[in-house]
KOLDOLUM-969310 format. One line per 5 residues: their letters; for each residue x, y, z of C-alpha. Coordinates in steps of 0.5 Angstrom, whole numbers, padded with zeros to 4 digits, always signed. Each point is the difference from the previous one (the first is absolute). Example, Ala and Ser with C-alpha at 12.3 -4.5 7.8 and 13.67 -1.06 7.14 Angstrom:
BEGIN
as) +0025,-0009,+0016; +0002,+0007,-0002
//
This chain:
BEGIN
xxxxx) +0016,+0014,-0059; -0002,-0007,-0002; +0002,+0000,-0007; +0008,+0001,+0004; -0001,-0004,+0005
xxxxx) -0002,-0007,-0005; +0006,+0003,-0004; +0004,-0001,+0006; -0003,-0007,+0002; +0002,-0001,-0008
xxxxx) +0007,+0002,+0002; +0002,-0003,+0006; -0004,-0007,-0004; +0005,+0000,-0006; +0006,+0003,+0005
xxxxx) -0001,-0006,+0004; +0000,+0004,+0006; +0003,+0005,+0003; +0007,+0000,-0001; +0004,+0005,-0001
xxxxx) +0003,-0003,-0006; -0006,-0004,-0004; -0006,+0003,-0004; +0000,+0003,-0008; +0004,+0007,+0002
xxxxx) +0007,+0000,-0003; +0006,+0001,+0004; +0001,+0007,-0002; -0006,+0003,+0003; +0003,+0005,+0003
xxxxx) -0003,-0003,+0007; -0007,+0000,-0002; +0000,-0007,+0000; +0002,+0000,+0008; -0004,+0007,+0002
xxxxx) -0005,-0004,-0003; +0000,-0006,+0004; +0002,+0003,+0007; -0007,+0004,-0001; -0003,-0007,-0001
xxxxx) +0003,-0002,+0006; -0003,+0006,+0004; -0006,-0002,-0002; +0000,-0006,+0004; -0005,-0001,+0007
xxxxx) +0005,+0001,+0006; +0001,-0007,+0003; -0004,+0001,+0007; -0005,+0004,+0000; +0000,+0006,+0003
xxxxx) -0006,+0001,+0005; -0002,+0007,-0001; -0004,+0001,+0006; +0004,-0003,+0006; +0001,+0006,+0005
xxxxx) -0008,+0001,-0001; -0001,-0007,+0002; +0005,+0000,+0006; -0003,+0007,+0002; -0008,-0004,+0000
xxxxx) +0003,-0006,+0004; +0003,+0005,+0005; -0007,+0003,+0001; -0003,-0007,+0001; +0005,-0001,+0006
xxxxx) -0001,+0006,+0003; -0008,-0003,+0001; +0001,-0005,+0005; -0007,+0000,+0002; -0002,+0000,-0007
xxxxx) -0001,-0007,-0001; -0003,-0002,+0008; -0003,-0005,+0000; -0005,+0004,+0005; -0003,+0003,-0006
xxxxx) -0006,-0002,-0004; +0000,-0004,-0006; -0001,-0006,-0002; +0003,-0007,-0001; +0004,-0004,+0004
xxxxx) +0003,+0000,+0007; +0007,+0003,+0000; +0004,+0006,-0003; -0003,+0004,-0005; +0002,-0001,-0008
xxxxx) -0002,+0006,-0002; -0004,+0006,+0003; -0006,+0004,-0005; +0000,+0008,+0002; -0008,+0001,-0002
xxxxx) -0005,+0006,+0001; -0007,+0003,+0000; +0000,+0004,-0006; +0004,-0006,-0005; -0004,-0003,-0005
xxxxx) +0005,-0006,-0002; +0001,-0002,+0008; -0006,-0004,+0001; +0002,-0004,-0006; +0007,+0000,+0003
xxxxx) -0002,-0003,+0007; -0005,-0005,-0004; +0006,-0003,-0004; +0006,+0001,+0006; -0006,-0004,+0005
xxxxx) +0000,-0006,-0006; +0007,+0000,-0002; +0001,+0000,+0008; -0003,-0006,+0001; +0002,-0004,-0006
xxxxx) +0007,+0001,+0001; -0001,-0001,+0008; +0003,+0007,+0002; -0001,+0006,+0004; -0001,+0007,-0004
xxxxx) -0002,+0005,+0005; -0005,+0006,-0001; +0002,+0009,+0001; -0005,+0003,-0001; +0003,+0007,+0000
xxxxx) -0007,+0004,+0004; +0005,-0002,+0005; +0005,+0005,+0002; +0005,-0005,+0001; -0001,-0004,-0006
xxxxx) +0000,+0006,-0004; +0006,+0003,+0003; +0004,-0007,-0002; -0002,+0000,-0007; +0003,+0008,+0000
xxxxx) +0006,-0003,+0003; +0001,-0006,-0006; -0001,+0006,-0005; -0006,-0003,-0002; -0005,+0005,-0003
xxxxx) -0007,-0005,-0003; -0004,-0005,+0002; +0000,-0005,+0000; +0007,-0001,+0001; +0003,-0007,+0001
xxxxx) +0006,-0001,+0004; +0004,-0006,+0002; +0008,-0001,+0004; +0003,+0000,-0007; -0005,+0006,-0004
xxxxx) -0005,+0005,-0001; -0007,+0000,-0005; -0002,+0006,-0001; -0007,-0001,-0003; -0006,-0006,-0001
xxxxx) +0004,-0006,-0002; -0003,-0005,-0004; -0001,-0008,+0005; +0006,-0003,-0005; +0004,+0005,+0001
xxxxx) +0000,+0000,+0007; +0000,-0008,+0000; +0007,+0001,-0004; +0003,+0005,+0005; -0002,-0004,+0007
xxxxx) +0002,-0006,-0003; +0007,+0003,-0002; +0001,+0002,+0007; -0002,-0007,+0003; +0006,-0002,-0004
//
């Protein structure tokens, strides 16, 4: 395969493009020059990427929406004043969720926002991260997505600080 590829890139070098009437092939190929030249050029990325997971995304937001009272500025958590950035859903019998509350207390006070706490031995809390088709904990979730597992604090740093843009 990399032999073919650097022959092609060889080609296309000494063709000096992809032109339909340049490169070492003679004219009485019987075509193979341009059916060679057309598989070239389908091997060219599409200008836009496409984004594969869109209705995925659309259907999180959707669920996200539902939750009024997700991000109530009633709930426990830590930080700031004001309306909640992001929501932890934790549980008794998690072993990442204390060090996920540990970094979410720092990263909360660093950055001078409000994160609130589910703790899903409440029926309520557990009921919600259902509905958002969350199934671990920890699990993140703010207006923009969901984190399902423990998320390092640079991580979660990055991700606040995007949606504060």
């Amino acid at each position: 395969m990399v032999r073919w590829l650097f022959a092609a890139v060889a080609l296309i070098a000494s063709a000096g493009g992809l032109a339909a009437d340049a490169g070492p092939l003679a004219e009485s190929d019987g075509g193979l020059k341009a059916d060679f030249l057309g598989r070239l050029r389908a091997l060219e990325a599409p200008s836009a990427p496409l984004d594969m997971y869109a209705d995925e995304k659309n259907a999180d937001l959707a669920r996200i929406a539902q939750q009024a009272d997700l991000f109530d500025t009633a709930r426990p958590g830590y930080g700031t004043d004001g309306p909640p950035i992001i929501a932890l859903f934790h549980g008794p019998d998690c072993t990442d969720c204390a060090t996920a509350m540990s970094e979410l207390e720092r990263l909360s006070l660093d950055l001078s926002i409000r994160a609130v706490l589910l703790d899903v031995a409440v029926h309520e809390n557990a009921a919600m991260m259902a509905a958002l088709g969350l199934d671990m904990l920890p699990s993140y979730v703010m207006r923009d997505r969901m984190i399902r597992g423990h998320m390092p604090a640079f991580v979660l740093e990055r991700y606040i600080t995007e949606s504060a843009d």
